[in-house]
C-alpha positions in Angstrom: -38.9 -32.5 -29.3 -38.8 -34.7 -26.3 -39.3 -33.0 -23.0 -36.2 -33.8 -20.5 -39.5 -35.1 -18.3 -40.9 -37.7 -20.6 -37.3 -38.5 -21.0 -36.6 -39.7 -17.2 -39.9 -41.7 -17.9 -38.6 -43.4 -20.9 -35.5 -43.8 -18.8 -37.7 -45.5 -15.8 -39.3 -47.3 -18.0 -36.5 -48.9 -19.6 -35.1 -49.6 -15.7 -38.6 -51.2 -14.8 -39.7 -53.3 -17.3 -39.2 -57.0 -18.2 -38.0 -57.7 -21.6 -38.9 -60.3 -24.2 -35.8 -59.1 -26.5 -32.3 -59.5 -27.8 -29.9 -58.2 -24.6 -28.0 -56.7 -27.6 -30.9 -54.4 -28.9 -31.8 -53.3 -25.2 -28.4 -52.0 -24.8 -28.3 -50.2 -28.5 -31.9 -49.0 -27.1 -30.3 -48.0 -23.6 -27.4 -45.8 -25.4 -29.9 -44.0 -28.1 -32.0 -42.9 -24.9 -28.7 -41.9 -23.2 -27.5 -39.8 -25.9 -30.6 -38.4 -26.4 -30.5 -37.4 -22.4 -27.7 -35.2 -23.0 -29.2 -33.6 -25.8 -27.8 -36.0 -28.9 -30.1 -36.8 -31.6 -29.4 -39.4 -34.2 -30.6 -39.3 -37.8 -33.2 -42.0 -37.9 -31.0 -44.0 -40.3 -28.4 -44.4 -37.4 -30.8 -45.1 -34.9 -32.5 -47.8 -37.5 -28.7 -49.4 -38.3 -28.1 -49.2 -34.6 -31.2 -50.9 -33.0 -32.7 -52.6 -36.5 -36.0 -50.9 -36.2 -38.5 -50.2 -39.0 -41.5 -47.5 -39.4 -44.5 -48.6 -38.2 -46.2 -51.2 -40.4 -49.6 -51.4 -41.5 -51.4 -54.7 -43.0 -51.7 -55.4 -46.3 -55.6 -56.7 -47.5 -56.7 -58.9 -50.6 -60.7 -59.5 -51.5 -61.1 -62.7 -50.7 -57.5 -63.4 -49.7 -55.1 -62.5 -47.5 -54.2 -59.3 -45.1 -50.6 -59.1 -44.4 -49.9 -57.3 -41.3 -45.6 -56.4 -40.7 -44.0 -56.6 -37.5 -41.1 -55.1 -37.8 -38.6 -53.9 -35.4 -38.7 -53.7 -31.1 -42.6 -54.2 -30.0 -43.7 -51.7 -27.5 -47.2 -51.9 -26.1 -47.9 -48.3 -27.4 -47.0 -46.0 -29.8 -45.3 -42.8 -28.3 -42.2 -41.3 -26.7 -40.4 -44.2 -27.2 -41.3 -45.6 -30.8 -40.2 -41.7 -31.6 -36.7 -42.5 -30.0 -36.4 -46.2 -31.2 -39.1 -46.5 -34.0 -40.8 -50.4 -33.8 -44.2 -51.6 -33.8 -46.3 -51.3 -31.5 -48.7 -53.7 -29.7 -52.0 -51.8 -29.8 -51.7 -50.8 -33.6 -50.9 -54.5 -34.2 -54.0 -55.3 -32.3 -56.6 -52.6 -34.1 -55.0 -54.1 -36.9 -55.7 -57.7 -36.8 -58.9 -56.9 -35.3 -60.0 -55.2 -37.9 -58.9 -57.8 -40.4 -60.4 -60.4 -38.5 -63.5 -58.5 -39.1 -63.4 -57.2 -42.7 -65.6 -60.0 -44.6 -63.3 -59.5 -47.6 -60.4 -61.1 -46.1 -60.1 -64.8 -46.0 -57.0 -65.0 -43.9 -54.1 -63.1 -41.9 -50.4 -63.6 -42.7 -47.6 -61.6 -40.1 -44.6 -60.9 -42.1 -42.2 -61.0 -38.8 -38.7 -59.3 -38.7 -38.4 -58.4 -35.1 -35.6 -59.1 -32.1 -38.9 -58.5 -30.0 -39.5 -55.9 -27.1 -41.5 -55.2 -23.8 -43.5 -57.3 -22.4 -45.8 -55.3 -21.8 -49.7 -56.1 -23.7 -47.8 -58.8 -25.2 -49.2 -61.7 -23.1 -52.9 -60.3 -24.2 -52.3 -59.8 -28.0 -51.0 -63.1 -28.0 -54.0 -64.9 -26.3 -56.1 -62.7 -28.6 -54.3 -64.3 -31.8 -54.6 -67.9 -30.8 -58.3 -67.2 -29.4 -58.9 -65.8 -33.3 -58.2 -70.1 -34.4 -60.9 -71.3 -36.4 -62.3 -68.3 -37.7 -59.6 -67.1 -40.3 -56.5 -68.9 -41.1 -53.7 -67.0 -39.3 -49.9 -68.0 -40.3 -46.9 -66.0 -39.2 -43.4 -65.8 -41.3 -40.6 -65.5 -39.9 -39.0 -63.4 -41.8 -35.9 -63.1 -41.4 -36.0 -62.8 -37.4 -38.5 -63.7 -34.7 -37.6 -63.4 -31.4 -38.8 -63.4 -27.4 -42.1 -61.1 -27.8 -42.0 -61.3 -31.9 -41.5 -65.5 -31.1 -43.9 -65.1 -28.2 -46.8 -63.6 -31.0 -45.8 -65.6 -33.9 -46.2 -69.3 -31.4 -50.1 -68.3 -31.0 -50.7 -68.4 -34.7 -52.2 -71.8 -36.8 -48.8 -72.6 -38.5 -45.7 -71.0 -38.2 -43.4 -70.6 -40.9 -39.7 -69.8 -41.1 -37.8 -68.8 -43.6 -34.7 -70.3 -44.9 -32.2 -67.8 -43.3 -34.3 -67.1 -40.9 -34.1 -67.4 -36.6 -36.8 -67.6 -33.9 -36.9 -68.3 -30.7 -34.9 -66.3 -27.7 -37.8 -67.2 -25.3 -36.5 -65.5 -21.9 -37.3 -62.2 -19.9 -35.0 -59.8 -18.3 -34.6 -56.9 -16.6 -32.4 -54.0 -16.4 -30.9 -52.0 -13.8 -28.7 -49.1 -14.0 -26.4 -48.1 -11.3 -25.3 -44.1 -11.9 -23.9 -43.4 -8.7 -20.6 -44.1 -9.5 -20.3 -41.7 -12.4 -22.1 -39.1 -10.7 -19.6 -38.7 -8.2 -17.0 -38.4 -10.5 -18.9 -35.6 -11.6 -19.5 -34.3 -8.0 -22.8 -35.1 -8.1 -25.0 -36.6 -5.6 -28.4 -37.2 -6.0 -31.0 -37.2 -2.6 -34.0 -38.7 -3.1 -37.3 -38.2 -0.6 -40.3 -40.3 -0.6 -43.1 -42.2 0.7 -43.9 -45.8 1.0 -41.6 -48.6 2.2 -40.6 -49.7 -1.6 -41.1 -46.5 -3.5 -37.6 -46.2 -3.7 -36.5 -49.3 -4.8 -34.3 -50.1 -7.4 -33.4 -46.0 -8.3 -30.6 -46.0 -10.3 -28.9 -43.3 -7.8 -27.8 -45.9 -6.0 -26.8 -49.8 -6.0 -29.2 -52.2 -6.3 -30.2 -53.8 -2.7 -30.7 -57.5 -2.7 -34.5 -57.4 -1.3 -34.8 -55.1 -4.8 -33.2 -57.8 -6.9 -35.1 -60.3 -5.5 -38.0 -58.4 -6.4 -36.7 -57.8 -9.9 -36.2 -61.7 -9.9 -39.7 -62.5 -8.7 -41.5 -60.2 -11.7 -39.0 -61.9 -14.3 -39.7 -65.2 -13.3 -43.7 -64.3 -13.2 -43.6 -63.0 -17.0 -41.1 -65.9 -18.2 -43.7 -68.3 -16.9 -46.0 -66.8 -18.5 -44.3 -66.5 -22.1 -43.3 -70.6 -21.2 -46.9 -71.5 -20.9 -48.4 -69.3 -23.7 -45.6 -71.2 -26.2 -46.4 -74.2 -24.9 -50.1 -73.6 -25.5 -50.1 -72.1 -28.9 -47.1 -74.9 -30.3 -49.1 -78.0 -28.4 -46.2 -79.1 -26.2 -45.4 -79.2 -22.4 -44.0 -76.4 -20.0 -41.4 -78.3 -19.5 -40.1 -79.1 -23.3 -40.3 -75.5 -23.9 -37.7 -74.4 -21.0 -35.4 -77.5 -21.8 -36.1 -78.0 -25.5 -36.9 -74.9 -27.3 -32.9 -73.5 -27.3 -33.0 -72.7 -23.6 -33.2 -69.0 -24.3 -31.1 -69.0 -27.4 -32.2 -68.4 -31.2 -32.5 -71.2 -33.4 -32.2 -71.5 -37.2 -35.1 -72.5 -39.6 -33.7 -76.2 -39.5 -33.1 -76.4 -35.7 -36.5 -74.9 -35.3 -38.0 -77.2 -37.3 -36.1 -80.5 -35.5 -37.5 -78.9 -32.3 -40.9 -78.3 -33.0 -40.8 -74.7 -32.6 -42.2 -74.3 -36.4 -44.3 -76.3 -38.6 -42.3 -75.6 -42.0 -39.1 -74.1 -43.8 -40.1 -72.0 -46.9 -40.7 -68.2 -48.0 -43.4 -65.3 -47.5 -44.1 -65.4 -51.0 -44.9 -69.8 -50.5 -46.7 -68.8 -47.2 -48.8 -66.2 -49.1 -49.7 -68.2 -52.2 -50.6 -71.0 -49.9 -53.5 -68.6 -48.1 -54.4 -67.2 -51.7 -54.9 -70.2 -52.7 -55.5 -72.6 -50.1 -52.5 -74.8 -50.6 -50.0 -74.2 -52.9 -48.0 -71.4 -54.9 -46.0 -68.6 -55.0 -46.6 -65.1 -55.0 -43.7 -63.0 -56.7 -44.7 -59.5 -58.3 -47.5 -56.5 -57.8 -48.9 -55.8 -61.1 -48.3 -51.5 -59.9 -45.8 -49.7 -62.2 -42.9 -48.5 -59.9 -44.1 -50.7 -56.9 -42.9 -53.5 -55.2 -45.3 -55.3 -52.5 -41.8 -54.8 -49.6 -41.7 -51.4 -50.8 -45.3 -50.1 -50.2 -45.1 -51.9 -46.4 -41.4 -50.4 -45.4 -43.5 -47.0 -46.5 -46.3 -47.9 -44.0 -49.1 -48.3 -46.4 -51.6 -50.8 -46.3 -52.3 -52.7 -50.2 -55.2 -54.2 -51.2 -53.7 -57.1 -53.0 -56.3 -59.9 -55.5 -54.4 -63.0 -57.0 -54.4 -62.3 -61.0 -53.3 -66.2 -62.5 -53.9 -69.6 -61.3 -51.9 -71.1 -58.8 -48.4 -73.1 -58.9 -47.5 -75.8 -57.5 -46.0 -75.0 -53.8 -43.1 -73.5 -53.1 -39.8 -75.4 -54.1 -38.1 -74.3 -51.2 -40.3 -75.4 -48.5 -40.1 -78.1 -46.1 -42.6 -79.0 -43.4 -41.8 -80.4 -40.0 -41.6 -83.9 -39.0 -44.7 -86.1 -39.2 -46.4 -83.3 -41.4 -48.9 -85.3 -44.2 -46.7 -84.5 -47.4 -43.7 -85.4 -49.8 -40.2 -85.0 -48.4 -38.8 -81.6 -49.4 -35.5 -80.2 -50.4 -33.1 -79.1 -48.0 -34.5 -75.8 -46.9 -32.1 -73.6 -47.6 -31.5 -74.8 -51.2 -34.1 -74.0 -53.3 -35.7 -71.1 -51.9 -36.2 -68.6 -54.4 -34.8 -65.1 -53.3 -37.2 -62.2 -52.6 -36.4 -59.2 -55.3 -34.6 -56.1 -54.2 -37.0 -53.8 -52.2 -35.7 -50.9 -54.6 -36.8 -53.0 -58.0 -39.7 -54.1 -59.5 -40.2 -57.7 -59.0 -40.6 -60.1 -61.5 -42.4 -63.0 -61.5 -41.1 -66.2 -62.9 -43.3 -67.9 -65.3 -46.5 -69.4 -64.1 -46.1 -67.6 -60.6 -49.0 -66.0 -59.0 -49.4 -62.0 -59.6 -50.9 -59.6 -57.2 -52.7 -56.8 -58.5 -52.3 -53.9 -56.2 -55.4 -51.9 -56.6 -54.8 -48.8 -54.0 -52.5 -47.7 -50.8 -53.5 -46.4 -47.6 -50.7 -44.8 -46.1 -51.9 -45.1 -42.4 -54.4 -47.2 -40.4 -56.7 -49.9 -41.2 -60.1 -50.6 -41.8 -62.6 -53.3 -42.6 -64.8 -53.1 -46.1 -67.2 -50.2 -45.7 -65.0 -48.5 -43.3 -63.3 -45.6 -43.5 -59.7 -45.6 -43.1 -57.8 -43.4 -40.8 -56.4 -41.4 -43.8 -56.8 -41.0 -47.7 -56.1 -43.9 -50.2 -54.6 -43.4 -53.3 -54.6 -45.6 -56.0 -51.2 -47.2 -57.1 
């Protein structure tokens, strides 16, 4: 149960802070915390269909391979009040995360499976800088997949080659802020709200009352400061200007897989399973099925678990329905979004298609990650 305290906080919070996300989400996200301020509380399922948030993911790990880490759903810097109102990922489990898989000697490289509209800014700016600080050391590739956008496109920019699936949209790099003026309504309701406090500003921007222009000017001021900020850090991790980001990157808009490609904000067109038998085996193939009776590789991620994954067969050649982006070193491909073989149902065993790579899933760790020789935050299990 959420105290009506730590609900005013989440409340504040929302007012307060700049957003790298979808306006649409932040206003599903405003109405869940409304309705849970009168004492409403949706079934998870409604609040999932209503802001498209997912449980918390954990990374997935391979011997020698690949640790696939999910970021799924609206990015908050931590994990609390409001990840139990609007479930999402959050920023400092994502970080202990690829930490620890940048430091686990077993894993040759990290893969984010991205489905995310983004978030808060908040710790964004420093995860990202940590992910494109980790180049050289381990490969690190992010998928869009099916969605990566503002803070999920601000993450996915910082790592060594970005990859977007067919269907797929990134992009949305902008920053907002909220206010909400309640005055109105509370007067309908013969309310009226005094507020008493100290310092010139401390004040400003309560949503008992409209918002002053010095306050939106403020507002303005710590938008701009985080939007230059997410400009340069795109910029940075994509090897382009400042300046072709704000006028060439969509402007704030989302872009499909071929119109990100065209623009330079990705480096190819083709699917996770491509992407992961690429980093399996450093260049080409698909990876289609876990060898686990009753599992599916999707399945055992939407259920939080982490899955030690080791390639089984050699690989294929790449991925049919991939193409790279303009000036890359390699063969025209296919149209990208003909081709691309569909991923399996997440309720069905997949089956891989003849000569495909096979993952054998060897155990599950339902929360939490740690390197080789580490102990992990709870018991695994083997699958």
């Amino acid at each position: 149960m959420v105290s009506e305290a730590r609900l005013r906080h989440v409340q504040r919070y929302v007012a307060e802070t700049p957003w790298a996300l979808l306006p649409g989400t932040l206003e599903a996200i405003c109405e869940v915390v409304a309705l849970r301020a009168t004492g409403e509380r949706l079934p998870a399922a409604e609040v999932q269909a209503r802001i498209g948030t997912g449980p918390a993911q954990r990374p997935t790990s391979s011997v020698g391979a690949v640790a696939v880490i999910p970021v799924y759903g609206v990015i908050m810097p931590r994990a609390g009040v409001f990840t139990d109102i609007s479930g999402g990922t959050s920023i400092d489990q994502l970080q202990q995360d690829f930490r620890a898989a940048m430091a686990d000697p077993e894993v040759g490289a990290v893969l984010f499976d991205i489905d995310s509209p983004g978030g808060s800014a908040s710790l964004v700016p420093e995860f990202a800088a940590e992910v494109y600080q980790a180049r050289g050391q381990k490969p690190v590739v992010a998928v869009a997949n099916t969605l990566a956008a503002s803070a999920a496109y601000w993450i996915a920019s910082q790592a060594d080659e970005l990859v977007v699936s067919p269907s797929a949209y990134v992009g949305s790099i902008g920053v907002y802020a909220a206010h909400d003026d309640i005055s109105g309504a509370q007067a309908q309701r013969g309310v009226r709200t005094t507020l008493v406090g100290a310092g010139k500003h401390k004040l400003e921007g309560n949503p008992h009352e409209p918002l002053t222009d010095e306050a939106r000017a403020t507002m303005q001021a710590r938008v701009d400061e985080v939007y230059d900020m997410f400009v340069a850090a795109v910029a940075r991790g994509r090897g382009a200007s400042p300046a072709d980001v704000r006028e060439g990157y969509a402007e704030g808009r989302v872009a499909s897989a071929r119109q990100a490609l065209q623009l330079g904000m990705a480096d190819r067109v083709g699917t996770f399973e491509g992407a992961l038998g690429r980093l399996l085996h450093g260049g080409g193939g698909t990876a289609r099925a876990v060898a686990a009776p009753g599992h599916t590789l999707a399945g055992m991620l939407e259920d939080g678990a982490v899955v030690v994954l080791a390639a089984d067969e050699a690989a294929e050649p790449e991925d049919p329905g991939e193409a790279e982006a303009p000036g890359a070193p390699s063969t025209p491909a296919p149209e990208p979004d003909e081709g691309a073989p569909a991923p399996p149902p997440d309720d069905e065993e997949a089956v891989a298609p003849e000569g495909a790579t096979r993952l054998l899933a060897r155990r599950a760790v339902r929360r939490g990650y740690a390197p080789a020789g580490a102990q992990a935050t709870e018991q695994e299990e083997e699958v």
